[in-house]
N, C-alpha and C positions, 0 to 999 in steps of 0.2 A: 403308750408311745414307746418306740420300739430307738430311743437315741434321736440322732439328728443327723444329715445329711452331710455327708463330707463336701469340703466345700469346694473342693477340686471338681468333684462331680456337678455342681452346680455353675462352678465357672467354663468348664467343659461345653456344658448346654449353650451357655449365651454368645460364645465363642464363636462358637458352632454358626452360631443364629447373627452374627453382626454387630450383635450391640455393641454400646458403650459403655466402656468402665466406670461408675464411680465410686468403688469399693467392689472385694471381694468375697470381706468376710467380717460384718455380713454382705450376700450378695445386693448389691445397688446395681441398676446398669440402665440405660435410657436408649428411647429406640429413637435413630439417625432419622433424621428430618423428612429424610429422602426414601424411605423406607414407609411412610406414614401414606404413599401416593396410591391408590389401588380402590379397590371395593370399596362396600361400604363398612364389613368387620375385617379387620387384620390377621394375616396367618398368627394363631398365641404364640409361632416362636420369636415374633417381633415386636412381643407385646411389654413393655416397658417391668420393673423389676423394683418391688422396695420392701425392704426386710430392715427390721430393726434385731431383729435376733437371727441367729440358726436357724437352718429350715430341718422342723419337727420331720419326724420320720413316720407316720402314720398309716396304721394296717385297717381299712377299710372292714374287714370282718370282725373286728374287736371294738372299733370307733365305734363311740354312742355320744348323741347329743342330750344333754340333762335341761330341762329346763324346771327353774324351781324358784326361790323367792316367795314373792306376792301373789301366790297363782291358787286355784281350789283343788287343781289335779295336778302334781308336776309329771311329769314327764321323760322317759329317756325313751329314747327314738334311735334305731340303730338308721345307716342309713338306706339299707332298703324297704323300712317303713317310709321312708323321707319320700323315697323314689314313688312308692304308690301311691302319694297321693296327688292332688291332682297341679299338675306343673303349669309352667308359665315360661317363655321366653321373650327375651328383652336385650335392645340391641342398646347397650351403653357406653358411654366415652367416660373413663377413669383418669383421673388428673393427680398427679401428687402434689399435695399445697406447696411445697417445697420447691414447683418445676419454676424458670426462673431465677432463682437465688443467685445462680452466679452474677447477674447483672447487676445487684447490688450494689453502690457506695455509699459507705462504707460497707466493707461486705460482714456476713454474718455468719455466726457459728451454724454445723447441719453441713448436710451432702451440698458440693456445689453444682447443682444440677442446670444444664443449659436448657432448652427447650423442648428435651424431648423426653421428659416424663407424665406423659401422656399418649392414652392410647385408645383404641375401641376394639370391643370383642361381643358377641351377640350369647347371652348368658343363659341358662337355664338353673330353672329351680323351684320351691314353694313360694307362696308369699308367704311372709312372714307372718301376715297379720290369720292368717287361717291354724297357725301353730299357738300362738298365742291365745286365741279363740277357743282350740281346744285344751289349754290348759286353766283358761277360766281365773281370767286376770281380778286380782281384788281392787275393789273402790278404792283403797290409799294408794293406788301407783303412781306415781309420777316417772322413772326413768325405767330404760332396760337397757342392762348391762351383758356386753359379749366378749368372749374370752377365748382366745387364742390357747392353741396349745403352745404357742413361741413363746421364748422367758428367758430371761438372763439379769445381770446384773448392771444397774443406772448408780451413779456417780452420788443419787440424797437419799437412799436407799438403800434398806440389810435387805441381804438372802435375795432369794429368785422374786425376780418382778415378771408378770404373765403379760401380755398383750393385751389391755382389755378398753374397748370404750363405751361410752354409753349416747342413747340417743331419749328426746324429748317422750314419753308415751305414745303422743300423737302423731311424733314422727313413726316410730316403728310401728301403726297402726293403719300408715297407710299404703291402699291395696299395691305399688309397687315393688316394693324394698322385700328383695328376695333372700333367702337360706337356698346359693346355688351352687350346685353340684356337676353340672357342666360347662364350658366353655367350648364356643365355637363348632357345640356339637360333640364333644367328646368330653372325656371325665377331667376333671381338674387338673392342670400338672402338678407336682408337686409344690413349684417355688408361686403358684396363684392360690395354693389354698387346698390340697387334697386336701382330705376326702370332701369338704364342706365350708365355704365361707358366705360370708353377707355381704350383698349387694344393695349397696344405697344408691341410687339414682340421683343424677345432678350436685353430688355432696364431693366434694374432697376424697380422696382415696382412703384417707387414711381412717375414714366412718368404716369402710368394706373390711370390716375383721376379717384374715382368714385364719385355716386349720382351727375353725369354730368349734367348743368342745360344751361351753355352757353358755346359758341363755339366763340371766337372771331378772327380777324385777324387782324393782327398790322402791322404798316409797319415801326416798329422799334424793340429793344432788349429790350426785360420783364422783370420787376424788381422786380415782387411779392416777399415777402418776402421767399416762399420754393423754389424762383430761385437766389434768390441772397445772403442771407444771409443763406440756405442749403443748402445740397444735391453739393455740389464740393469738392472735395480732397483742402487740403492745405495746402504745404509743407513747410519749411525752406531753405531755399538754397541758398547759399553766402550771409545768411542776408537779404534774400527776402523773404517774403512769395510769392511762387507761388503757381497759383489756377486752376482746371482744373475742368469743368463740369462734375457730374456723369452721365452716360450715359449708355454705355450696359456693360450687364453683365460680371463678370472676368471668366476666368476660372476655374472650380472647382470641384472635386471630393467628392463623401461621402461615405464613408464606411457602409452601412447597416446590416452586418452580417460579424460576428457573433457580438452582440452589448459588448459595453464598461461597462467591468468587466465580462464576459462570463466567463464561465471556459467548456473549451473543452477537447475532450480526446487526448494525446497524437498520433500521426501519421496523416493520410491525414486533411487538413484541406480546404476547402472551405470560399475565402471572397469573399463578393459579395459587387455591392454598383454603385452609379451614378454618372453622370459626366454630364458638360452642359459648354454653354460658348456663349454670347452673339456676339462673334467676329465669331463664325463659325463651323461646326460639330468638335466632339473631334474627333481626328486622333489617340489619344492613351491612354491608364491605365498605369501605372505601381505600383506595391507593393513591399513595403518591409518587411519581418519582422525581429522581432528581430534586427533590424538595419544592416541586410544583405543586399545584391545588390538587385537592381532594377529587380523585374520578370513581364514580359509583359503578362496584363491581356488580357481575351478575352472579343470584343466588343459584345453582343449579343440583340435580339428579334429587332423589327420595328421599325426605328428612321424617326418622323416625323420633319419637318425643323426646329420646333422651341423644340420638347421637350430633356429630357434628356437622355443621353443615359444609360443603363443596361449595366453592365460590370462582370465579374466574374474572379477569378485565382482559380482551384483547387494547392494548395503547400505541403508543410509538415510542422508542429513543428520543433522546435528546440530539443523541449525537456522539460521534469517539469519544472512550477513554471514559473513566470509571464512575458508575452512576449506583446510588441509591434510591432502594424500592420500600415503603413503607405501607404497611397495612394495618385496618384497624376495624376491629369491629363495635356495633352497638346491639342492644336486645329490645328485645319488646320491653322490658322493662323499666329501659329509659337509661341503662349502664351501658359507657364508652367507654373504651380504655386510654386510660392516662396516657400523655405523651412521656412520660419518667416513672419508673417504677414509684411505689407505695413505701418508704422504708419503713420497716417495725423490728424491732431487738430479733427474732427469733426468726426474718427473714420468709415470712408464707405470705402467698398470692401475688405474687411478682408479676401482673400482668401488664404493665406498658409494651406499649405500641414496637411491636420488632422493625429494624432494621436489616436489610439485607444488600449487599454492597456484589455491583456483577462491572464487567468491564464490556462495553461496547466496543465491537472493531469497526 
C-alpha cells in the first residue's frame, strides 16, 4: 500500500458529485434523496460514501489477495488471476445500518446520517464461494474473516486496528456474495473499494469489506473490534442488555417525489419512491397523506433479487396549505416498518415509517 489518499482529493470528488457531508475525514457523505430518481443502478458518483478510516492508496499491479487460515491450499491471487476467472454481475442496493440515525431520540453516538445512506450499483466480480472452493476449506470452519487494507486507531485499542469482518461459513458459501472488482461497469473507484471488495447481497453495508487484501478462515467466533464492540443492536430488557448481530437489511421505504417542502398544485397528486428489505422482495407500499388511511401503492418496472423496488400512488390533496405524506413498506417475509424508529445504544436500523411534509397551493 503505497499511503493513503489525501482527503482533499476525496472531498473534491463528492463535491463534485452533490453529496452530502457527514464528515470529511474520514470521508462520510450520503446521496440527496432526490438524486436516488433514475435507472435502476445509479451513476457511482452518486453512490453514497462510508469509511471508517483513510482511503488506502492501492497499486492494482502489486495488490494480491491471500487467502489462508483453515484452508488445504492457500492462496494469493493477484487481481488478474481474480479477473480470469469466471465472473458474475449483480445489480445490488447497499444500505449503511447506520442510515437513519439522525431520527433518533435520544439520539446516539456514530455519523448522523439522514436517509440517504443508501444506494444501488450493478456489481461485478467472482463468487466468493468458487475461491474458497479452490482453496479447499477444512472441516473445523466455522467463520471467514476479510480484511481491509483501511486501519487506524479506535479509542479500547493499541496500535493500528485493520477493517475486518467476519461472516457465518455458510453465509460466505453461498453462490451470491461476490470478491468484486467492478462497479457499474467499470474498475472500482477508489473511495468503494479499489482494487477489490466483498459484496454481500441484502446484508448491511458494513458486511461489504472493501480494499479486500486477506481472506481468512477461522474455526472459531471473530472478535475484531467492528464485530464485537460494533455493528449489534443493544437493547435493555428486564435489566439486561441484549445484543443481537446487524445483519440484513430492515425493511424500508423512501419517498422520492414530490421532495420534502414541495409545494404542489391543489388536486391529482403523484408520490413516487422505493422500497427494499434484506429478509425478502416487498410484497407491498402503502401511503398516507395528510394522516388519512393507508392507500395501496402500485409496485412498478423490473425487480432484480437484490435491488430496490419502484413504487408509485397516483391520489389527490386534501386541500391548501401544508400536508403530510407517509409511506411504508411490508416484505414477503411478513416485516412492516415501525411507525417510530427502533431505539438501541449504538443507533443501527433506524427504519420507521418516513414523513415528508409538502405545501399544497
Amino acid at each position: 500500500m503505497d499511503g493513503t489518499i489525501e482527503p482533499h482529493e476525496a472531498v473534491e470528488r463528492a463535491q463534485a458529485a452533490g453529496l452530502t457531508f457527514q464528515r470529511s475525514d474520514p470521508l462520510n457523505c450520503e446521496t440527496p434523496i432526490t438524486a436516488l430518481i433514475g435507472g435502476i443502478a445509479m451513476p457511482t458518483s452518486h453512490f453514497y460514501v462510508r469509511n471508517h478510516f483513510r482511503i488506502p492508496k492501492l497499486d492494482s499491479s502489486s495488490w494480491r489477495l491471500n487467502v489462508a487460515g483453515l484452508v488445504r491450499r492457500p492462496l494469493t491471487l493477484s487481481l488478474q488471476d481474480l479477473q480470469n476467472m469466471r465472473s458474475q454481475t449483480l445489480i445490488v442496493t447497499m444500505e449503511c445500518a447506520g442510515n437513519g440515525r439522525a431520527l433518533l431520540d435520544p439520539p446516539t453516538d456514530g455519523e448522523q446520517w439522514g436517509l440517504g445512506a443508501a444506494s444501488i450499483a450493478e456489481w461485478s466480480g467472482i463468487p466468493l464461494v468458487e475461491v474458497l472452493e479452490t482453496a479447499g476449506v477444512e472441516t473445523s470452519a466455522r467463520e471467514v474473516v476479510f480484511r481491509g487494507a483501511d486501519g487506524g486507531t479506535v479509542a479500547t485499542r493499541s496500535g493500528v486496528t485493520r477493517f475486518e469482518r467476519s461472516l457465518e461459513l455458510g453465509v460466505a458459501l453461498e453462490p451470491d456474495v461476490l470478491l468484486a472488482y467492478a462497479m457499474n461497469g467499470e474498475p472500482l473507484p477508489p473511495e468503494h473499494g479499489y482494487p477489490l471488495r466483498l459484496v454481500v447481497p441484502g446484508w448491511y453495508g458494513v458486511a461489504s469489506v472493501k480494499w479486500l487484501t486477506e481472506v481468512e478462515v477461522i474455526g472459531s467466533a471473530f472478535d475484531g473490534f467492528f464485530q464485537s464492540e460494533r455493528y449489534f443492536y443493544e437493547w435493555e430488557r428486564s435489566g439486561q442488555a441484549v445484543r443481537e448481530p446487524v445483519m440484513l437489511q430492515r425493511v424500508r421505504s423512501l419517498i422520492t417525489e414530490p421532495a420534502q417542502d414541495a409545494e404542489v398544485a391543489n388536486g391529482d397528486l403523484a408520490v413516487r419512491g422505493l422500497a427494499w428489505s434484506g429478509a425478502g422482495p416487498i410484497a407491498r407500499v402503502e401511503v398516507s397523506v395528510a394522516g388519512g388511511d393507508w392507500e395501496s401503492a402500485r409496485l412498478v418496472g423490473e425487480r432484480h433479487s437484490y435491488s430496490w423496488q419502484r413504487w408509485e400512488l397516483i391520489t389527490r390533496t386534501p386541500g391548501p396549505g401544508v400536508t403530510s405524506l407517509r409511506a411504508r413498506a411490508t416484505d414477503h417475509a411478513g416485516h412492516t416498518q415501525p411507525d417510530q424508529p427502533e431505539w438501541n445504544r449504538l443507533g443501527y436500523g433506524s427504519n420507521a415509517v418516513q414523513e415528508v411534509s409538502i405545501r399544497v397551493r
